[in-house]
N, C-alpha and C positions, 0 to 999 in steps of 0.2 A: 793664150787661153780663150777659149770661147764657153761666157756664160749665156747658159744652156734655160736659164728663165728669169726674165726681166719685163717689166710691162710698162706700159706709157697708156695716157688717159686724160680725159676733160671732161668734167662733171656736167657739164654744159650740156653734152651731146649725150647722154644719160646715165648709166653707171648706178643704177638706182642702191647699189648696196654702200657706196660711198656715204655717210650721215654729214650731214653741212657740222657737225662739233666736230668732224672727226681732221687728225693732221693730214690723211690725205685727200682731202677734202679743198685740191685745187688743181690746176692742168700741171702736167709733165710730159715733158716732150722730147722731143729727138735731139735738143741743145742740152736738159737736162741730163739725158742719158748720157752723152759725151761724156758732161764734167765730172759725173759719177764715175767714170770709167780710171781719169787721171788715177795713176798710184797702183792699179790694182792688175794689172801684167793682160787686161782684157781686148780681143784686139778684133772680136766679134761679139756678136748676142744673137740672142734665139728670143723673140721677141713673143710674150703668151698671151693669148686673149683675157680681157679683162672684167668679161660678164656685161659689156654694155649693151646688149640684149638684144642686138637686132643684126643683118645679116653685112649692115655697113661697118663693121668694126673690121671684118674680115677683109674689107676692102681697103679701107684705112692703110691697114697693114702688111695689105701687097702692096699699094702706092709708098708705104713707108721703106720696104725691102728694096722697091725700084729706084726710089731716088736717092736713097742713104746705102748703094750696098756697102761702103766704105765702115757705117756702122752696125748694119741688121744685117747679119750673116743669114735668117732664114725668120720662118714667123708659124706660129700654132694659131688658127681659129678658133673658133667655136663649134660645133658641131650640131648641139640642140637650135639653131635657129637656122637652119637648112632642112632638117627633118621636117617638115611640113611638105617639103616638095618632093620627096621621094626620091628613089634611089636613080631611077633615069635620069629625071635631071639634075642630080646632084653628079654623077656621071657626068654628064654633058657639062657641067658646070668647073668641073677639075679639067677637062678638055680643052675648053675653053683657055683656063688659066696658064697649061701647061708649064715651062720651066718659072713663069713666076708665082706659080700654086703654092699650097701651103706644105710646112714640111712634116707639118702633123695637124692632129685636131682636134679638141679635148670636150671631155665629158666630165660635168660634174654634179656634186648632188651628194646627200648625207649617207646613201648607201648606191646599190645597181637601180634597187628594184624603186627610186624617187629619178630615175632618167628617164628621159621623153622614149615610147617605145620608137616613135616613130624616129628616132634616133639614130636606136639599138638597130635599128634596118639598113644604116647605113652601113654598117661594118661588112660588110663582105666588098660593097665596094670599095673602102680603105683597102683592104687586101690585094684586092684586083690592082689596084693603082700604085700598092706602095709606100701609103701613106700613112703616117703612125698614128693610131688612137690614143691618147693622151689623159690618162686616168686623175681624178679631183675630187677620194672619195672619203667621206671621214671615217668610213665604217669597212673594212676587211677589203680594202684597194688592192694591196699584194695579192691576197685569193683570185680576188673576180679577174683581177690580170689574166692568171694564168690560165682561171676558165674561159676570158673570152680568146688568147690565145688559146689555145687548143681547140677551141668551137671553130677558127677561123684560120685555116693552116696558112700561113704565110702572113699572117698579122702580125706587127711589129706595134707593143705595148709601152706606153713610156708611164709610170707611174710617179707622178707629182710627191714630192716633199716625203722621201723615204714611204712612203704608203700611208704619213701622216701616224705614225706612232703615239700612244700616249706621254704625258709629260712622264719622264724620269722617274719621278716621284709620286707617280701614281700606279693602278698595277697595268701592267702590259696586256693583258687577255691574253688575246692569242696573236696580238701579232708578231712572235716570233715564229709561233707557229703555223703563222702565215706566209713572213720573210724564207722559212726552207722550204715551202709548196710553193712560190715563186721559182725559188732558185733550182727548181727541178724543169722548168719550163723555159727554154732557150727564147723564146720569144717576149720574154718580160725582160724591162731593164729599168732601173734605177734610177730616180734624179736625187743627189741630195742638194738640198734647199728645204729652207724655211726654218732652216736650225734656229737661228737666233728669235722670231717668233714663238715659235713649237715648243724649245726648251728653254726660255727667258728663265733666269737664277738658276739652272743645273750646272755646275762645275763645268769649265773647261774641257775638263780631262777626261770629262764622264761621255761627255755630247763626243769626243773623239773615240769614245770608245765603241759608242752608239756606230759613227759612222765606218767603224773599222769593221764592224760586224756584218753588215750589211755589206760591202765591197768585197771580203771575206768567203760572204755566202753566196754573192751572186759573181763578183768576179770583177775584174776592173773592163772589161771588154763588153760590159754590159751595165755601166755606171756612168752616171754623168753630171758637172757640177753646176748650180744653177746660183744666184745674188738670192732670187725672190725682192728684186729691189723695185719699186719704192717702198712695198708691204714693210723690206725688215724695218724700214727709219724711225719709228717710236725706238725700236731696239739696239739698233747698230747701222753702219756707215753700208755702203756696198762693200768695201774693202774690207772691213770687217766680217759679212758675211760669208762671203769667199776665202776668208782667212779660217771663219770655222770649218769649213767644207774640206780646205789643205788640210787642217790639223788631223784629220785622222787618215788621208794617206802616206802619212810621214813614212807607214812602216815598208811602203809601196818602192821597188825598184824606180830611178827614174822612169824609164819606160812605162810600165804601166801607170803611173800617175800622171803622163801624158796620154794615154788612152782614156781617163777618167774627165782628164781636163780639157781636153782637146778630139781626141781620136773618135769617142764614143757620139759624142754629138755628132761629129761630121757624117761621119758613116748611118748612124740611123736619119737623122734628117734630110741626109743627101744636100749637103750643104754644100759640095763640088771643092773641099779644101781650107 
């Protein structure tokens, strides 16, 4: 399996959203990633940027790719702290990188319209280059996927933590109504992660229900399973995590639940197997 989002971090080097009360509120590193791994069938990670605000996080994490590939199958950036320099040299910047560039690079923020524009300018050259935009939005992520796939023909959308659904137990709005206007757009795909987070006290059976729906509707060839580890640990183990993300492809053919857990990642991030 390769899980598809996992982060590492040191509050030292900034992280400003980490709170000194809070349990993750100390470094995690490339040994800790390991030992999380024991148990849990994971034999790569897709490693996500972690908001530490500046444009050395990205570097970190190609240096962490280079020297661990045994454990960092591939790695996600940041995106808003590049958009300052614009699209040439953010160009010239992925050039630069080449095979040990990023395999995506994510955007986030409480809706589209709270993203740095100078961002949003980067997206065509994602396209151009192949590189996925990696969606973090709390407010109609599935939608804005599919608009900015469709704005951007050959854009490849990875949308964070189901598109970040309401709890269970609350009402949904519209995002189911947003989950089938994704899944009409080939260019959007899936991460499930942050179940144990997102639906902390929803039943078992309900969160697989949640996740079957979404696989369902978009497809297993366009889904992909991520820990969200260290975020899930007030909640649950990584094993844990990934044990919620299994549970609702039970109903999946072998095969396709190796496309979910393995195939979809490789192939969108270009992760070479």
């Amino acid at each position: 399996m390769i899980d598809s989002h996992a982060h590492l971090w040191d509050p030292r080097r900034g992280f400003p959203w980490i709170r000194p009360d809070s349990p993750h509120h100390r470094p995690f590193t490339a040994d800790d990633l390991a030992a999380s791994a024991v148990g849990t069938g994971v034999r790569g990670t897709v490693l996500v940027e972690a908001s530490r605000g500046d444009a050395g996080e990205t570097d970190a994490l190609r240096a962490l790719r280079t020297a661990r590939p045994d454990l960092v199958a591939g790695y996600v950036g940041n995106l808003h702290v590049h958009g300052g320099a614009g699209p040439e040299r953010f160009r010239a910047l992925l050039g630069e990188w080449g095979a040990s560039g990023p395999g995506g690079m994510r955007m986030g923020g409480r809706s589209w319209a709270d993203t740095p524009p100078q961002a949003r300018a980067l997206l065509p050259v994602l396209a151009e280059a192949g590189v996925v935009l990696e969606l973090n939005l709390g407010e109609r992520a599935l939608r804005t996927a599919a608009e900015a796939a469709a704005r951007h023909p050959g854009l490849a959308v990875v949308v964070d933590h189901l598109g970040n659904p309401p709890h269970l137990d609350a009402d949904p709005g519209p995002w189911y109504e947003d989950l089938a206007y994704a899944a009409a757009h080939p260019g959007v795909h899936v991460k499930i992660s942050g179940l144990l987070t997102q639906q902390h006290g929803v039943p078992a059976d309900r969160v697989s229900r949640l996740v079957r729906q979404v696989v369902d509707a978009v497809g297993p060839a366009r889904c992909l399973a991520g820990s969200d580890w260290p975020i899930c640990l007030p909640r649950g183990t990584r094993q844990e995590s990934l044990a919620a993300a299994r549970a609702g492809l039970a109903h999946l053919p072998a095969r396709e639940r190796r496309e979910v857990l393995h195939g979809t990642a490789v192939r969108v991030y270009g992760l070479g197997g």
